[in-house]
C-alpha positions in Angstrom: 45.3 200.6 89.4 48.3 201.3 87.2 52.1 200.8 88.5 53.2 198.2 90.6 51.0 197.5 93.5 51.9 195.4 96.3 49.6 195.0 99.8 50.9 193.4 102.4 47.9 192.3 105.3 49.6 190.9 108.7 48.0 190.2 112.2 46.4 188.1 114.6 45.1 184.3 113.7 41.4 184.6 113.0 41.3 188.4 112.0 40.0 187.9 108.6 43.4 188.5 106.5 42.7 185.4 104.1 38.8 187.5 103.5 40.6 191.2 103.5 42.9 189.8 100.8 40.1 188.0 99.0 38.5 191.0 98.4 41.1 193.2 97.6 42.7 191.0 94.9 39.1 190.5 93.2 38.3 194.2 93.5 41.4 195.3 91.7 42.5 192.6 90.1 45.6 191.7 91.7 47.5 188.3 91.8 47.0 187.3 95.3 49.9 184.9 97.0 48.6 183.4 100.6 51.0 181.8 103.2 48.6 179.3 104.0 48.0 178.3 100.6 51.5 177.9 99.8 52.0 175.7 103.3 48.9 173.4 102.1 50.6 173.0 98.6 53.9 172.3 100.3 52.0 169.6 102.4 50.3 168.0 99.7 53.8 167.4 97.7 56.0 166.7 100.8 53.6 165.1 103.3 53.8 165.7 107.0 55.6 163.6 108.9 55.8 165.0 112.3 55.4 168.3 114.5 59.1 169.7 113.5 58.2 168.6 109.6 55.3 170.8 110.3 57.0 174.1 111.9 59.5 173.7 108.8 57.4 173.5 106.2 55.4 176.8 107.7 58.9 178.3 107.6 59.6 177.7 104.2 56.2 178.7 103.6 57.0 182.4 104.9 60.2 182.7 103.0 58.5 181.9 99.9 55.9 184.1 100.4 58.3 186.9 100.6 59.9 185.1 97.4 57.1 185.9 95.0 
């Protein structure tokens, strides 16, 4: 692929994004940035410290993904 590619997967919880992306960013070689990944690195450096800590922090998660 030559240009600037970006692929954006959405949907449901369970629907096999994380896999979809997996694939597609090994397949082309694409950088790959994942919500969830970002959330756990957030949790690792912040620590949870209760349910509203937790709905932030998966906030913050989102608006970095859209960030990078």
């Amino acid at each position: 692929m030559t240009g600037n590619v970006m692929i954006i997967i959405t949907g449901a919880p369970a629907t096999g994004k994380t896999t979809l992306s997996n694939e597609l960013a090994k397949k082309y070689g694409l950088p790959k940035i994942n919500k969830d990944e970002i959330k756990e690195l957030l949790f690792k450096s912040l620590e949870v410290k209760d349910s509203k800590w937790t709905t932030e922090l998966g906030i913050a998660s989102f608006e970095l993904t859209y960030f990078f």
